[in-house]
N, C-alpha and C positions, 0 to 999 in steps of 0.2 A: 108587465113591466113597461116603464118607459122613459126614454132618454130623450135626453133635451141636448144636444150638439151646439155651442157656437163658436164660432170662426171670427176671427177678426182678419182681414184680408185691408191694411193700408193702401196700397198699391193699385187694388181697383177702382178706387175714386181717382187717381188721375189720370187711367186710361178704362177703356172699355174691355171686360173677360174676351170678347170676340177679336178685339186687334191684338193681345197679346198671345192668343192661340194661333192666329196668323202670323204674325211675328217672328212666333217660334218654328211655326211648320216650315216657312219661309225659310228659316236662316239654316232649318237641317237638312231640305230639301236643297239647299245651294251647295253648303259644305260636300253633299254627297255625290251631286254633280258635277260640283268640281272634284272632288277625288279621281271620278270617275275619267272623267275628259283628262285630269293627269295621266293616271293611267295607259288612254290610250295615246298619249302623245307621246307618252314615252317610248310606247313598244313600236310608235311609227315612226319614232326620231332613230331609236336603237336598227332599223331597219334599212332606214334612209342611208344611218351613216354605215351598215355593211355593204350594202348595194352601191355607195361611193366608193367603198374599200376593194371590194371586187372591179368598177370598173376601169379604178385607175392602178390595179395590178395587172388587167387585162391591156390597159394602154402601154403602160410600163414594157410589157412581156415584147408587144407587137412590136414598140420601140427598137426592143436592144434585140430582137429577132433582126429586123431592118440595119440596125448599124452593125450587128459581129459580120451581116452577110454583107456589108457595103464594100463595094471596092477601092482600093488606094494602092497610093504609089509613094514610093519610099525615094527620096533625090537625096543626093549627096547636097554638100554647099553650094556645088556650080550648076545643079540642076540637073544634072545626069540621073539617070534611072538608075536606083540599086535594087529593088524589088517591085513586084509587084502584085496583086492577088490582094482576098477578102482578108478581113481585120481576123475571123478565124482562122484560117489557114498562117498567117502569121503569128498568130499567138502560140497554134500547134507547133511551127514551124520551130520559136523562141523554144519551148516548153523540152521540146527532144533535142537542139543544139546545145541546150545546159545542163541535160544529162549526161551526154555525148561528150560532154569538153574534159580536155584536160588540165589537170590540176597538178600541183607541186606538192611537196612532202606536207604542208602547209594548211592544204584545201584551197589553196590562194588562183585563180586560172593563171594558167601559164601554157604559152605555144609552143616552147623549147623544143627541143629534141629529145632533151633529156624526161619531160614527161611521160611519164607510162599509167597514168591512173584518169580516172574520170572521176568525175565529182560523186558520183552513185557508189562506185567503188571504196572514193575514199573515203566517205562516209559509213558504209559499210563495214570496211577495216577499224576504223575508228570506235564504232561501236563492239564487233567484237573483239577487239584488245582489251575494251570496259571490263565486259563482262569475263573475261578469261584473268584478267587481275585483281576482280572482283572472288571469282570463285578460288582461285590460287591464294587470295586472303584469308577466306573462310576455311582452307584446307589447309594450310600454314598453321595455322590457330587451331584446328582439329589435332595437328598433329603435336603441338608443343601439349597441350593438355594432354593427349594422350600419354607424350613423354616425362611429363611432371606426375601422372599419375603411376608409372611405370616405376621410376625410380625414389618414390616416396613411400612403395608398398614394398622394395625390395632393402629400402633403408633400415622400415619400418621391422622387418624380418631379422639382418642382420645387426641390427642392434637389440632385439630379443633376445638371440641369439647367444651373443656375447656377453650378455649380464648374466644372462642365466649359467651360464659357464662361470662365470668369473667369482656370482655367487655362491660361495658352500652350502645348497639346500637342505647337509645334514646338519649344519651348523646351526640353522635357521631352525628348524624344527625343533631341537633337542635345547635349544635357548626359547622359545615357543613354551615347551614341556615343562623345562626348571621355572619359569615365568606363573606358569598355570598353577604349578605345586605350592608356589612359596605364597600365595594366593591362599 
């Protein structure tokens, strides 16, 4: 047997089979290199910018390490000292004088005399008053249901009761019987 093959290739007349082989190996050979160099710029960029993320958390940190322990001085309008100590110490200082204080029926501060509660406190009351009119609702409510069901089952009884009384069930039957006969 034998076969005769031909190929019409237009394209090779205006370049040579060897430049288009290179042509091609060239253009896949670059696409992959460049893939590749994306690749690693990306995992050095994604790197870069953690390595910025950590060191300017780590500046950050050193910062406000620096200014809570900074010390200051607290002056009235005419310049007079009214405290003195790190910006921590005064914020703890703030933190447990606003527990500490007292408040009106309100929650509103108040220096009175007449104050007896702290803002902890009346917060505190506050909340369980909620909850105590909260559950006094829900038991309120438990209990009228249970009193509607009480009195709907003993209605229920007493007016059995009294039909059944009221009706002649020999009457009933024996007009049942003449009913059935005439049948």
């Amino acid at each position: 047997m034998k076969f005769n093959i031909e190929v019409e290739l237009d394209w090779l007349e205006e370049a040579s089979l060897d430049d288009e082989i290179r042509s091609e190996i060239v253009s896949e050979a670059s696409k992959r290199l460049l893939n590749i160099v994306n690749e690693k710029v990306e995992g050095i960029g994604k790197e870069a910018v953690d390595t910025a993320h950590k060191q300017v958390d780590a500046l950050i940190a050193d910062y406000m390490k620096d200014f809570i322990n900074q010390e200051v001085t607290i002056t009235d309008d005419w310049g007079s000292v009214k405290r003195k100590g790190t910006i921590e110490t005064l914020i703890k200082d703030r933190i447990k004088a606003s527990f500490t204080q007292k408040v009106d029926r309100d929650g509103r501060p108040d220096s009175s005399s007449y104050s007896n509660m702290t803002i902890v406190e009346y917060y505190t009351q506050k909340y369980a008053d909620n909850l105590v009119k909260k559950e006094f609702e829900r038991l309120r409510k438990e209990i009228d249901k249970s009193i509607e069901d009480a009195i709907r089952n003993n209605a229920k009884e007493l007016l059995s009761g009294t039909l059944l009384k009221q009706i002649d069930l020999s009457a009933v039957i024996e007009a049942a019987k003449f009913s059935a006969l005439g049948e």
